[in-house]
ChimeraX commands (.cxc) that place a marker at each C-alpha (Angstrom):
marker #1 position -10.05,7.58,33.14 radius 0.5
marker #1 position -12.47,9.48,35.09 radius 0.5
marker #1 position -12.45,12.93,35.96 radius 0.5
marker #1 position -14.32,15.36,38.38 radius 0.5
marker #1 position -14.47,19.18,37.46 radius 0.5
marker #1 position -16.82,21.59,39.72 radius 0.5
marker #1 position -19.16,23.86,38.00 radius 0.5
marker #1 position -17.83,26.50,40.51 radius 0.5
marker #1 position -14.96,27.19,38.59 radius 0.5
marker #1 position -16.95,27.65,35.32 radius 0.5
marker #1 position -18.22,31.60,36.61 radius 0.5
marker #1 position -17.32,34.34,34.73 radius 0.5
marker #1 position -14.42,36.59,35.77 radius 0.5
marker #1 position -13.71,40.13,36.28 radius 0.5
marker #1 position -15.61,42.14,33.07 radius 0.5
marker #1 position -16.62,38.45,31.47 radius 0.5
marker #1 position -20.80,38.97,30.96 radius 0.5
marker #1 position -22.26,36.59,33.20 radius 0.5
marker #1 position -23.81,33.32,32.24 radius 0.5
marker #1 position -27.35,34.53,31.75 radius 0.5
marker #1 position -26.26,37.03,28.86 radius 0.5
marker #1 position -24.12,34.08,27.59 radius 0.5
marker #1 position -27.26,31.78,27.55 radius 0.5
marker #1 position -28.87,34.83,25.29 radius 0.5
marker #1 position -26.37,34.70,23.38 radius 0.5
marker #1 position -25.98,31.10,23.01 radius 0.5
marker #1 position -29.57,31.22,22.12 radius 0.5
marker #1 position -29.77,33.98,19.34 radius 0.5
marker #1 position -26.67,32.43,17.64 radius 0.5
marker #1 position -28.52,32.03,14.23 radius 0.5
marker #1 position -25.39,32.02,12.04 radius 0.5
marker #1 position -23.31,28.69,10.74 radius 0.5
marker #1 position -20.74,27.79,13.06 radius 0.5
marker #1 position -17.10,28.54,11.85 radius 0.5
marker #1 position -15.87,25.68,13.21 radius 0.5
marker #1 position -18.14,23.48,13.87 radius 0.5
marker #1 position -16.23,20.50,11.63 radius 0.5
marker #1 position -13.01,20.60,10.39 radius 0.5
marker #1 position -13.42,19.74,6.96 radius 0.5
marker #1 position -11.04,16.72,5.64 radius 0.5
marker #1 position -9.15,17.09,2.42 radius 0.5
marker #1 position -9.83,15.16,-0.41 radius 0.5
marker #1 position -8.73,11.29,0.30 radius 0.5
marker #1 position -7.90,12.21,3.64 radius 0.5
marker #1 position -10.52,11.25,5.73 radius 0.5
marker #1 position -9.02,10.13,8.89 radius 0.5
marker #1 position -8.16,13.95,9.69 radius 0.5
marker #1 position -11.38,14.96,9.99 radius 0.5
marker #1 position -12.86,15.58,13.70 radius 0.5
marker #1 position -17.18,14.79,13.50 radius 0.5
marker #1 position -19.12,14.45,16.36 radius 0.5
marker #1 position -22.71,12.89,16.58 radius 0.5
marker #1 position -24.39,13.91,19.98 radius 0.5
marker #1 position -26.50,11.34,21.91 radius 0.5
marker #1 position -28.03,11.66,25.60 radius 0.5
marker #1 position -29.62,14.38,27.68 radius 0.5
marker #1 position -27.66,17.63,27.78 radius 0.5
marker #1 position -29.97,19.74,29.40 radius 0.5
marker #1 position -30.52,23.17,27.79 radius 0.5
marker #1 position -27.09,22.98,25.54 radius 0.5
marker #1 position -28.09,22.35,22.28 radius 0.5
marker #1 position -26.28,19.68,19.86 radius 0.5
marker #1 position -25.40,22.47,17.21 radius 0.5
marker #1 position -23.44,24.35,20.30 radius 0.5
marker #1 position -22.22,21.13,21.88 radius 0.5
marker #1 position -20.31,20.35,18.11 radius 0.5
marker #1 position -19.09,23.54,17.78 radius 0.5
marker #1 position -17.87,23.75,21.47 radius 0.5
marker #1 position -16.18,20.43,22.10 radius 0.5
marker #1 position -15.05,20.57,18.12 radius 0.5
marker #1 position -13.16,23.83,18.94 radius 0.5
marker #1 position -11.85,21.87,22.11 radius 0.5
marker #1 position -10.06,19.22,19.85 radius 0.5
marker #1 position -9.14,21.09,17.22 radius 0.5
marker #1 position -6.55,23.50,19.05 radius 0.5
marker #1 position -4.94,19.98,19.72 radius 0.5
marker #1 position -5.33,18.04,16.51 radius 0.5
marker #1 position -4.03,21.29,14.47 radius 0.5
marker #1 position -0.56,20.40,15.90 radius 0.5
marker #1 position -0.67,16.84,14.83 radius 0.5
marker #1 position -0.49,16.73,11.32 radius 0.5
marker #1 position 1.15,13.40,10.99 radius 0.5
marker #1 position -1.79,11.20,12.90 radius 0.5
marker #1 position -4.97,10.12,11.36 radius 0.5
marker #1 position -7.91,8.26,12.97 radius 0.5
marker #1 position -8.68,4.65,11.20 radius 0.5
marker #1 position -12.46,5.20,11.31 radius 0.5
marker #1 position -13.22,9.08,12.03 radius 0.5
marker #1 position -15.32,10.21,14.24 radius 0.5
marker #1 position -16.40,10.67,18.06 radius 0.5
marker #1 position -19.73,10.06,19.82 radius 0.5
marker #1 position -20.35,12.09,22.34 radius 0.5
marker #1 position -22.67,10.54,25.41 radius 0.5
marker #1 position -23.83,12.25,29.01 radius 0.5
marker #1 position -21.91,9.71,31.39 radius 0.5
marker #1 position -23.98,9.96,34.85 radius 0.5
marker #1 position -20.26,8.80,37.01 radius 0.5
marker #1 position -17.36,10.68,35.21 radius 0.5
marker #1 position -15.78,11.72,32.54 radius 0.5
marker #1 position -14.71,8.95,30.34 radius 0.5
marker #1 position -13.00,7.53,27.01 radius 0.5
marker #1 position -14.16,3.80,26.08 radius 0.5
marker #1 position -12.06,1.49,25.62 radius 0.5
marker #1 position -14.58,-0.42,22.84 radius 0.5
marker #1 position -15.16,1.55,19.47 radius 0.5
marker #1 position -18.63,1.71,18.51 radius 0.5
marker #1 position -20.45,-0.31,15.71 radius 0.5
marker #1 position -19.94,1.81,13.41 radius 0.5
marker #1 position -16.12,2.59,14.56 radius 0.5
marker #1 position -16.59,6.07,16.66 radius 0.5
marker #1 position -14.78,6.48,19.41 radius 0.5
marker #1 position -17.20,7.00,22.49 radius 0.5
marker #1 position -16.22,9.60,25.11 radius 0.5
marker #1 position -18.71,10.74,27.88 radius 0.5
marker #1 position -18.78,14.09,29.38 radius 0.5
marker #1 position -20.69,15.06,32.60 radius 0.5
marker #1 position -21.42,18.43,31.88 radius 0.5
marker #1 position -25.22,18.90,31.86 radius 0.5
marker #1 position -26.00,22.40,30.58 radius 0.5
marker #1 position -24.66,25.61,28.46 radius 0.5
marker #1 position -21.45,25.18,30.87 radius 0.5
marker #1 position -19.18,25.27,27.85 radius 0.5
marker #1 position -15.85,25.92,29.41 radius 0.5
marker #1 position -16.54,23.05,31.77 radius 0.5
marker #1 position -17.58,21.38,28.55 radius 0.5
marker #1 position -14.65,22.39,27.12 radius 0.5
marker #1 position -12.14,21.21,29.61 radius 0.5
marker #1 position -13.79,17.68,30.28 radius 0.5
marker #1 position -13.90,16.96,26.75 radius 0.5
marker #1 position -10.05,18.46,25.96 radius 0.5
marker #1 position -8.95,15.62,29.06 radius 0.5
marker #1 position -10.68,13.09,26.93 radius 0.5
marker #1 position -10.15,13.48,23.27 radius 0.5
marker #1 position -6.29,13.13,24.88 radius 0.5
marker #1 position -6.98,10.35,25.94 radius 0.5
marker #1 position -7.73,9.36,22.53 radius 0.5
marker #1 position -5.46,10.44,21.01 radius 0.5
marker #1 position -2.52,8.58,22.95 radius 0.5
marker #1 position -4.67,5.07,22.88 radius 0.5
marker #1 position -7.13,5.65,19.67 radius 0.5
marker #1 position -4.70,7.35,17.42 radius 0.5
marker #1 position -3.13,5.84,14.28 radius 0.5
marker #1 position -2.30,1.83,14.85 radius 0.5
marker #1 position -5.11,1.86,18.30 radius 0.5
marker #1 position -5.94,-1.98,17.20 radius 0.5
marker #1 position -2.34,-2.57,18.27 radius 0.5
marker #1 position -2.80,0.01,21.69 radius 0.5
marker #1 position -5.83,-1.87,22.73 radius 0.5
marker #1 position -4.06,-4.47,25.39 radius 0.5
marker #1 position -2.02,-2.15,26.56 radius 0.5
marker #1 position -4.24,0.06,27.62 radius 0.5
marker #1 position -6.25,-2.23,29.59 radius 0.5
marker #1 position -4.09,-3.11,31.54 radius 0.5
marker #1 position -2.95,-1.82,34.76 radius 0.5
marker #1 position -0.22,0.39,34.60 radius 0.5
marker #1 position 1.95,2.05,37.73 radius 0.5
marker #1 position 2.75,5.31,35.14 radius 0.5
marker #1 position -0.82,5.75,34.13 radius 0.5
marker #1 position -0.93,8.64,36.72 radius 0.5
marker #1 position 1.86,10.27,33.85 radius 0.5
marker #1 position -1.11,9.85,30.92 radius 0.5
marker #1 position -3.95,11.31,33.08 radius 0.5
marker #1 position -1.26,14.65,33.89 radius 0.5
marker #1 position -1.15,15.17,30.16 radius 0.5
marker #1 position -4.83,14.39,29.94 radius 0.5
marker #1 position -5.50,17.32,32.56 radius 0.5
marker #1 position -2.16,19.70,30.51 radius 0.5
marker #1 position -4.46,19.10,27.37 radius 0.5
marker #1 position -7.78,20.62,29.25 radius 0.5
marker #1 position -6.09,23.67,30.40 radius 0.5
marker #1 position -3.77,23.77,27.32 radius 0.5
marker #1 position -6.86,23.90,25.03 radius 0.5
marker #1 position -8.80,26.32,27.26 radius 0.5
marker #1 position -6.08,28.80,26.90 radius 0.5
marker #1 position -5.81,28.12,23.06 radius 0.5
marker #1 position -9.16,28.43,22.55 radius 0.5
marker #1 position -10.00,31.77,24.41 radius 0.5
marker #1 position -7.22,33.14,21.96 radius 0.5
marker #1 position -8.90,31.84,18.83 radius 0.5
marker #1 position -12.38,33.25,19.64 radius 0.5
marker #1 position -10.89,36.49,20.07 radius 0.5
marker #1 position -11.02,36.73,16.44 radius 0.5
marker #1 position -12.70,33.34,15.24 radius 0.5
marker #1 position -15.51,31.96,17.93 radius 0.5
marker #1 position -17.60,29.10,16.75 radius 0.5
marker #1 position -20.52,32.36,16.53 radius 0.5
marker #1 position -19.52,35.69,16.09 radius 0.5
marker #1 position -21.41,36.60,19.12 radius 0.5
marker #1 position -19.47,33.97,21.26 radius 0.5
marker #1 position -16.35,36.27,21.25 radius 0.5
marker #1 position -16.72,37.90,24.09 radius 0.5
marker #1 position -17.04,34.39,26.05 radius 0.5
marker #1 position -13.20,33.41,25.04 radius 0.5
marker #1 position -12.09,35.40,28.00 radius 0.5
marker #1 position -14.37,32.96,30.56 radius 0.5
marker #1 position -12.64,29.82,28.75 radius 0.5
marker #1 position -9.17,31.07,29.75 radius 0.5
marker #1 position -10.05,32.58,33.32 radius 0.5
marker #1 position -11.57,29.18,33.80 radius 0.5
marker #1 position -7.83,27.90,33.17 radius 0.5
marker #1 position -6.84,30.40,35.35 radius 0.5
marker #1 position -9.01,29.76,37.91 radius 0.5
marker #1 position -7.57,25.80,38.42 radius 0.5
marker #1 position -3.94,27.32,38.15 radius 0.5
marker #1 position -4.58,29.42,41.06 radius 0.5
marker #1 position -6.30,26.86,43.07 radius 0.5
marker #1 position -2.99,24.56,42.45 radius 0.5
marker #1 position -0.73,27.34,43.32 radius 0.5
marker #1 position -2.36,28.43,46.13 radius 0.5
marker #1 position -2.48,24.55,47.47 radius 0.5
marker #1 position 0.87,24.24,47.66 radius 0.5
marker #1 position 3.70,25.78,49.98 radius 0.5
marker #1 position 5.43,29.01,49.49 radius 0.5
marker #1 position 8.98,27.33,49.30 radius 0.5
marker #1 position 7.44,25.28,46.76 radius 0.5
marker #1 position 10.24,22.69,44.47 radius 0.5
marker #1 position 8.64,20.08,42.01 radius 0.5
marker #1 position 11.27,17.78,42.35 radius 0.5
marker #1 position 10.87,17.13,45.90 radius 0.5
marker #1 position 7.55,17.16,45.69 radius 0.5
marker #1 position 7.35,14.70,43.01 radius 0.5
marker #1 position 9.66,12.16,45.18 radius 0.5
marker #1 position 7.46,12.72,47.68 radius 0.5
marker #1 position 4.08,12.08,45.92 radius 0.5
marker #1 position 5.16,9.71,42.73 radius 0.5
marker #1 position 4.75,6.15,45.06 radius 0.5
marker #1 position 0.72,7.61,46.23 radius 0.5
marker #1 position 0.30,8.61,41.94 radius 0.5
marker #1 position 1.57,4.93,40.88 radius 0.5
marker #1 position -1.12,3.46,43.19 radius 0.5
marker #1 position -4.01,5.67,41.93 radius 0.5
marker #1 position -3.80,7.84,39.14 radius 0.5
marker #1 position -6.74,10.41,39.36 radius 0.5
marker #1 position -5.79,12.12,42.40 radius 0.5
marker #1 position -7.06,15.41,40.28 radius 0.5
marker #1 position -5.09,17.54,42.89 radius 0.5
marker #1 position -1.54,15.94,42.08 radius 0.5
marker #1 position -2.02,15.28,38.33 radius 0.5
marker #1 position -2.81,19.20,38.44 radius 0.5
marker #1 position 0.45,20.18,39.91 radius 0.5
marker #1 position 2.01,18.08,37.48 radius 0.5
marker #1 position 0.12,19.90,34.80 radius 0.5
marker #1 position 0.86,23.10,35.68 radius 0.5
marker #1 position 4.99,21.63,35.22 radius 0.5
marker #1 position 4.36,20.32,31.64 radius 0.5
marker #1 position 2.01,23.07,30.00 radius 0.5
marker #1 position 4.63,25.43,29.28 radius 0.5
marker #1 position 6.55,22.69,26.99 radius 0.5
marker #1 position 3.39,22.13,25.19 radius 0.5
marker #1 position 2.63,25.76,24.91 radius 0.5
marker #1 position 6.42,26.78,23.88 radius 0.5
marker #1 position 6.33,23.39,21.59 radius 0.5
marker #1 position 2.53,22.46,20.19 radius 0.5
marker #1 position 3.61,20.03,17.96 radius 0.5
marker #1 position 4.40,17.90,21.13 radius 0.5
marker #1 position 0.85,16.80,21.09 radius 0.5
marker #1 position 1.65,14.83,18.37 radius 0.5
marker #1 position 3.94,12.90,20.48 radius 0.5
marker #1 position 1.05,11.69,22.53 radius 0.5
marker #1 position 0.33,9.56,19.52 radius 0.5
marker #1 position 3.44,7.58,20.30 radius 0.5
marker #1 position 3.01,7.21,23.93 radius 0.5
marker #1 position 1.29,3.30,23.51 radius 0.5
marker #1 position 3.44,2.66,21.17 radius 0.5
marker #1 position 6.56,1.58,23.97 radius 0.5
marker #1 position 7.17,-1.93,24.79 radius 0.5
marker #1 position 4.78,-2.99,27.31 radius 0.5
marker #1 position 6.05,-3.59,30.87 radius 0.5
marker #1 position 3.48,-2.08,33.56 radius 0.5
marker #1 position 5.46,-1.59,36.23 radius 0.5
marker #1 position 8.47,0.44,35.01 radius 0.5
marker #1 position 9.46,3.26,36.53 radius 0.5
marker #1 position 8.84,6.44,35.11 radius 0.5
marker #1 position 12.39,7.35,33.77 radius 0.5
marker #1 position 11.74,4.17,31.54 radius 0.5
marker #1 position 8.76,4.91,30.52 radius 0.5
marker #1 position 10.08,7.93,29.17 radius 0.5
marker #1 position 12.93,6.89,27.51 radius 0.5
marker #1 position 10.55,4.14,25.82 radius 0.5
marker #1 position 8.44,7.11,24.28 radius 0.5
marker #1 position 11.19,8.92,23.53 radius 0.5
marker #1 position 12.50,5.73,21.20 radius 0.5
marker #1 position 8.99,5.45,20.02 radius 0.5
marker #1 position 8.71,8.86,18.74 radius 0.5
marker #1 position 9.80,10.52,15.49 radius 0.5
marker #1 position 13.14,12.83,16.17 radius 0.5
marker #1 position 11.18,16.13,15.98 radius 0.5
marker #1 position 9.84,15.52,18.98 radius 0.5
marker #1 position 12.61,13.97,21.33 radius 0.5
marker #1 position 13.45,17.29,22.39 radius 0.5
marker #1 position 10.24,18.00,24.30 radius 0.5
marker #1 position 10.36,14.29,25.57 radius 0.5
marker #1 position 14.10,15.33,27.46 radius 0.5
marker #1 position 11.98,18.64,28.54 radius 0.5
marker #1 position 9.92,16.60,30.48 radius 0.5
marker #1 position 12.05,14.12,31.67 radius 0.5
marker #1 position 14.39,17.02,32.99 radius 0.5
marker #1 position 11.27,18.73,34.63 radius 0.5
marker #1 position 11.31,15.26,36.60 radius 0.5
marker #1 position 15.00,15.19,37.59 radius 0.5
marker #1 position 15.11,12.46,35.13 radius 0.5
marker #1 position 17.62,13.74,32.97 radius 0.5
marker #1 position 20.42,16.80,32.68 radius 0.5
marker #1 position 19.03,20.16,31.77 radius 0.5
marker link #1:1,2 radius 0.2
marker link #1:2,3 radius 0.2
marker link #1:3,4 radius 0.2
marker link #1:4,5 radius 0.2
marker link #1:5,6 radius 0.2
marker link #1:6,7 radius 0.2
marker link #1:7,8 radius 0.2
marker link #1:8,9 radius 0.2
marker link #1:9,10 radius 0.2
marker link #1:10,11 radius 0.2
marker link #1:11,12 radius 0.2
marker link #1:12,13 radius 0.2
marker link #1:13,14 radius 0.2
marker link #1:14,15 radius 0.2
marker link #1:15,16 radius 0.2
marker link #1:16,17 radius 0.2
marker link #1:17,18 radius 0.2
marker link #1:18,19 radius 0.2
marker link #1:19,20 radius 0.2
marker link #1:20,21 radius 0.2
marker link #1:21,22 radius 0.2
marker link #1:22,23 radius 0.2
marker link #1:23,24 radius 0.2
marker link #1:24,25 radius 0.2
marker link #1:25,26 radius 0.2
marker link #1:26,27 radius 0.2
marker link #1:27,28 radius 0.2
marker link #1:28,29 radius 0.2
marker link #1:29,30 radius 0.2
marker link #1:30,31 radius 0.2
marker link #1:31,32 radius 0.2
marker link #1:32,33 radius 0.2
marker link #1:33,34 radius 0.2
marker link #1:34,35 radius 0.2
marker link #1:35,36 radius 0.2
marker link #1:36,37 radius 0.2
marker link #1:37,38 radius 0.2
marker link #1:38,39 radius 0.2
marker link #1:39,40 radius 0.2
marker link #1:40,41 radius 0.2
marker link #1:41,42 radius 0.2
marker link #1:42,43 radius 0.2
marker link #1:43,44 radius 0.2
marker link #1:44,45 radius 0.2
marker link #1:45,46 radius 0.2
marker link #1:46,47 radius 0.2
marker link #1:47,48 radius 0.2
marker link #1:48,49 radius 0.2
marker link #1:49,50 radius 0.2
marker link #1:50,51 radius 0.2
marker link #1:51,52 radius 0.2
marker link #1:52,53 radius 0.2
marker link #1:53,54 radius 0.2
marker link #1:54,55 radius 0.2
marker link #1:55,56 radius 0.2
marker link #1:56,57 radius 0.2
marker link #1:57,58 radius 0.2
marker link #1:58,59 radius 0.2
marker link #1:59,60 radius 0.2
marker link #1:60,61 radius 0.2
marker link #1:61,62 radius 0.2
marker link #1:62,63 radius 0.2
marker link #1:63,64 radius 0.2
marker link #1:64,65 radius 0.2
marker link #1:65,66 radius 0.2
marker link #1:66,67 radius 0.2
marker link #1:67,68 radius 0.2
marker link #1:68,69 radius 0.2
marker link #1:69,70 radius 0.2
marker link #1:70,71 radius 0.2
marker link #1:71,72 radius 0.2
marker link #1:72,73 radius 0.2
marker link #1:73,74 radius 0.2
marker link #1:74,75 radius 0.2
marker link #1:75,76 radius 0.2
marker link #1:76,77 radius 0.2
marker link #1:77,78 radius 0.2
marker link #1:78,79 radius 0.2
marker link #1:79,80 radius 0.2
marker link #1:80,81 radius 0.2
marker link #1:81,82 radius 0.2
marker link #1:82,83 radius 0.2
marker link #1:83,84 radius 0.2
marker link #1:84,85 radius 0.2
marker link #1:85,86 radius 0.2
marker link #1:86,87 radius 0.2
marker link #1:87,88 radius 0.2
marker link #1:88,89 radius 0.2
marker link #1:89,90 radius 0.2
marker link #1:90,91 radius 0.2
marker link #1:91,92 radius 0.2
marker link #1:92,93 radius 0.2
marker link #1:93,94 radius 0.2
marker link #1:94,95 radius 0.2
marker link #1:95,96 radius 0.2
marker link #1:96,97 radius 0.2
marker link #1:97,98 radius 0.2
marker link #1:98,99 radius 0.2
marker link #1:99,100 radius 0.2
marker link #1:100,101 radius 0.2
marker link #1:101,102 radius 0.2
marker link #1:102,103 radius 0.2
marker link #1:103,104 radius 0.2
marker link #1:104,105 radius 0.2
marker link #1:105,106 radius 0.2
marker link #1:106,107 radius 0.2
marker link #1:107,108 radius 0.2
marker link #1:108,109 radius 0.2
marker link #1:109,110 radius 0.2
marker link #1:110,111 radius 0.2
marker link #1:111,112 radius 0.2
marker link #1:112,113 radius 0.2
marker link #1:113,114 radius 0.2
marker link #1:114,115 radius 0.2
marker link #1:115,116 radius 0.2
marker link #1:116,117 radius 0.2
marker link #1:117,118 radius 0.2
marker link #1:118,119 radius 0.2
marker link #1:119,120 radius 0.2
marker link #1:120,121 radius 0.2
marker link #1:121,122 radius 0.2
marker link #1:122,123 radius 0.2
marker link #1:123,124 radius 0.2
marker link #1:124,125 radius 0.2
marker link #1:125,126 radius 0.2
marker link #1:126,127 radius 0.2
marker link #1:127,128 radius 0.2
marker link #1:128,129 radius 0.2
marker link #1:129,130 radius 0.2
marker link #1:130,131 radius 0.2
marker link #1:131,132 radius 0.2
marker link #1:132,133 radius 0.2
marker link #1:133,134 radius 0.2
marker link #1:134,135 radius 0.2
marker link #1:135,136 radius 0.2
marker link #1:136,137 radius 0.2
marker link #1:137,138 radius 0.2
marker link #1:138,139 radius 0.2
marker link #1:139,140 radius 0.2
marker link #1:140,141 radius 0.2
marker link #1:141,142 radius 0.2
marker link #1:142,143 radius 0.2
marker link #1:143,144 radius 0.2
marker link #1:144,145 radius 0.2
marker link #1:145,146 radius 0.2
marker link #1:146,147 radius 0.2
marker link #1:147,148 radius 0.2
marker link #1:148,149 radius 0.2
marker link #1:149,150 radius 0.2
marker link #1:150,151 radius 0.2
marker link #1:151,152 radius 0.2
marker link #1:152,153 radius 0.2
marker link #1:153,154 radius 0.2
marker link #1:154,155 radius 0.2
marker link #1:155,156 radius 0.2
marker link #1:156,157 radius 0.2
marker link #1:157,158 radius 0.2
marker link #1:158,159 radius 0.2
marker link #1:159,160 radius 0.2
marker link #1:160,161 radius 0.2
marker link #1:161,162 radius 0.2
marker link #1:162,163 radius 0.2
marker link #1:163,164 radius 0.2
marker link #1:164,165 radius 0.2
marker link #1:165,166 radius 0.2
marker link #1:166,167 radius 0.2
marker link #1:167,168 radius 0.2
marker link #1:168,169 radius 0.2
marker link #1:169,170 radius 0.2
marker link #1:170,171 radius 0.2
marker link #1:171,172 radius 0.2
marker link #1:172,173 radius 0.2
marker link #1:173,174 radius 0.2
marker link #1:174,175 radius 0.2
marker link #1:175,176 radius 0.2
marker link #1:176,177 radius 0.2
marker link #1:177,178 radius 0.2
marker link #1:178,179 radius 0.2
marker link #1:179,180 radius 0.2
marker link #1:180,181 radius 0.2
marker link #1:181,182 radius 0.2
marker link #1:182,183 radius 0.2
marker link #1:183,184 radius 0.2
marker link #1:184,185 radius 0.2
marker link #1:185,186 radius 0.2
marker link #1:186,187 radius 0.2
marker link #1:187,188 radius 0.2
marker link #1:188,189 radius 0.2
marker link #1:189,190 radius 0.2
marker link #1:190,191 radius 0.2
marker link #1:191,192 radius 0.2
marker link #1:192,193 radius 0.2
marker link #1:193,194 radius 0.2
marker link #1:194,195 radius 0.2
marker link #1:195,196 radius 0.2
marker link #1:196,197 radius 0.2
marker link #1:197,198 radius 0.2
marker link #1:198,199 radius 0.2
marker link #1:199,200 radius 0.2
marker link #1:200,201 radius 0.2
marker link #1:201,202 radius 0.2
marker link #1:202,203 radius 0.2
marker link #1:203,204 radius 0.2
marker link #1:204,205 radius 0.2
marker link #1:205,206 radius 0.2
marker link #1:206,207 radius 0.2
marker link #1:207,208 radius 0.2
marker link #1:208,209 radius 0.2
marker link #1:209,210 radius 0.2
marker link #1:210,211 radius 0.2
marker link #1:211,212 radius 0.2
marker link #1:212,213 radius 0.2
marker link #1:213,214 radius 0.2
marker link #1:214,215 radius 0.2
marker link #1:215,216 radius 0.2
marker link #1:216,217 radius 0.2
marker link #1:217,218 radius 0.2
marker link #1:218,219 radius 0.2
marker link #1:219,220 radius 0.2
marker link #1:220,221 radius 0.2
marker link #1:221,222 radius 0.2
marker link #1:222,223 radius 0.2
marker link #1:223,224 radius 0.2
marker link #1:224,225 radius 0.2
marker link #1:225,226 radius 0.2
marker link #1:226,227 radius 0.2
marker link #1:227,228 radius 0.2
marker link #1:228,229 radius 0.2
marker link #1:229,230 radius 0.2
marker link #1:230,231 radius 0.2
marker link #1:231,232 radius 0.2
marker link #1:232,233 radius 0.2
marker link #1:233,234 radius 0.2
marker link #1:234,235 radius 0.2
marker link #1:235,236 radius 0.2
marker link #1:236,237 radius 0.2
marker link #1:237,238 radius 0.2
marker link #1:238,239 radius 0.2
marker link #1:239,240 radius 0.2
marker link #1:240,241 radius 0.2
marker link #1:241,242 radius 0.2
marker link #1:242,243 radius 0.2
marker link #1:243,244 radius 0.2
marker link #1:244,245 radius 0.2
marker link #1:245,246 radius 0.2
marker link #1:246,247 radius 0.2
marker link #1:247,248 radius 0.2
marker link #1:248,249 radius 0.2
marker link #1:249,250 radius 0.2
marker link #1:250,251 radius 0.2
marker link #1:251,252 radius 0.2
marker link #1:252,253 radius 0.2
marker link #1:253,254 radius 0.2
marker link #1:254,255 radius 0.2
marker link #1:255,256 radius 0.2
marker link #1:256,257 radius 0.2
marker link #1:257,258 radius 0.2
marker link #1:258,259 radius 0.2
marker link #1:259,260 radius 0.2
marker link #1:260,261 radius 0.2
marker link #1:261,262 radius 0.2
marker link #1:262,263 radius 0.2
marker link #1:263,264 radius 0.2
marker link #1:264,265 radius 0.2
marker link #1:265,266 radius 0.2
marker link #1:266,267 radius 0.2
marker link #1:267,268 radius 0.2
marker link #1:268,269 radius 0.2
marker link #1:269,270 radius 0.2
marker link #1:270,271 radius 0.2
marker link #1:271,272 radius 0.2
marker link #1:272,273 radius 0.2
marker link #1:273,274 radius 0.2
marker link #1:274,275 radius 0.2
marker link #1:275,276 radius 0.2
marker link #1:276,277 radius 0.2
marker link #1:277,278 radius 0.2
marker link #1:278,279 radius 0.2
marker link #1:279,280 radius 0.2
marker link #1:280,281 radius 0.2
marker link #1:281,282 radius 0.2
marker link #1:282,283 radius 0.2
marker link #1:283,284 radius 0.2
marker link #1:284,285 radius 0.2
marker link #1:285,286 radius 0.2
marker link #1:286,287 radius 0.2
marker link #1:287,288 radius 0.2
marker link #1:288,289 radius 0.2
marker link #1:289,290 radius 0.2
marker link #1:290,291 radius 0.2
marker link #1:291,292 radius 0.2
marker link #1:292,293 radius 0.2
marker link #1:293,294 radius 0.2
marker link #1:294,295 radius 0.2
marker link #1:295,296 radius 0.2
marker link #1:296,297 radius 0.2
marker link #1:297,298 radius 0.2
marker link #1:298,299 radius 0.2
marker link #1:299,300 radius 0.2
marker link #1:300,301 radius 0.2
marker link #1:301,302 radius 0.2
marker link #1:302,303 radius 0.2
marker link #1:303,304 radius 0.2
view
């Protein structure tokens, strides 16, 4: 599941204050995160997001990692009312390669995702760890003992997972530059909301501007579907995909819960997409087939 993101596209934008005055900021911030947990009702455990920080993360402290990459899943898990994790709880590692979610639950029953953000680079943070904790959520989520072979296994629509993986960075980029308009992890983080969603603007862009002016997805996706079925992080595809499903998750939030379903389909790995769809759709409760069709129209797949 690995992921590359440059550190270019993590500069400020237009009146954003550059990093250096974020770093001051970052550094003064003396006050108790808002959100740095999400507190769990009472007998409800398996809502709660926690995050214990291990490895070398330069000059980001763990205090502003938690609050950063707990913001990150929250504008996600908020719409997914219905899913619980069996043992809650994420540890959060420095992976030297890429950006990863492991298969294996810890010891203690955490679910290990690595980042490869070194540094205060918090919307790159951000966006690695949004890909991830999606990840999770579709193979980690709810019944995951019962997920686990399936997900190990090779699978030609695992290109499909990593495009909602990628939909979930920039989705919770954009989310989150809203929410610290009002309600930043620090009060004196709020002017840094508007660098998490010009960061999501910057990768829009860049896909936009890579493709042609007479630009249609569905004959693009003919085109390109075979190449994504053989290898699944070709970042530049899975973001044009993105860019095709964020506006159903953005009109329809509670989609994300859907994700929870998506390992729950029979298991066939080499089914074709339209399949694969229809098996989620059958998987998932009825609230949600609508956004399913969504997508499977965006493909062609179905009638609009």
């Amino acid at each position: 599941m690995p992921a590359h993101h440059s550190q270019a596209l993590n500069r400020p934008t237009g009146g954003i204050p550059d990093r250096r005055r974020f770093l001051f900021l970052a550094a003064g911030a003396l006050v108790q995160p808002l959100l740095a947990e999400t507190p769990a009702a009472p007998g409800d455990a398996g809502k709660r997001l926690d995050f214990e920080i291990a490895g070398d993360f330069g000059d980001a402290g763990q205090r502003d990692i938690r609050a950063v990459v707990n913001s990150a899943a929250e504008e996600i898990w908020k719409h997914c009312p219905a899913a619980r994790w069996e043992v809650p709880g994420f540890h959060l590692f420095r992976s030297e390669d890429s950006p990863i979610t492991v298969f294996d639950h810890r010891p203690n029953g955490r679910i290990s995702i690595g980042v490869t953000t070194r540094g205060t680079f918090w919307s790159q943070f951000a966006f690695q760890f949004a890909h991830e904790f999606c990840h999770a959520l579709a193979g980690h989520s709810n019944n995951w003992r019962e997920k686990q072979s399936w997900i190990r296994q090779p699978k030609a629509n695992h290109w499909f997972e990593e495009c909602l993986c990628e939909t979930a960075s920039l989705f919770a980029l954009r989310a989150m530059g809203k929410s610290w308009e009002t309600a930043p992890p620090y009060p004196n983080w709020k002017d840094y909301g508007k660098s998490l969603t010009g960061y999501a603007a910057d990768r829009l862009d860049a896909t936009r501007k890579s493709l042609p002016e007479e630009f249609r997805f569905r004959e693009w996706f003919v085109k390109h579907e075979p190449s994504m079925r053989g290898n699944s992080t070709q970042r530049e595809l899975n973001n044009v995909v993105a860019r095709e499903l964020l506006p159903v998750f953005e009109s329809a939030p509670g989609t994300w819960e859907a994700v929870t379903f998506y390992h729950a389909a029979r298991r066939d790995p080499e089914q074709t997409l339209k399949a694969r769809l229809a098996d989620w759709h059958r998987s998932c409760p009825a609230k949600h087939h609508p956004a399913i069709r969504r997508i499977a129209v965006i493909f062609g797949l179905a009638n609009g």
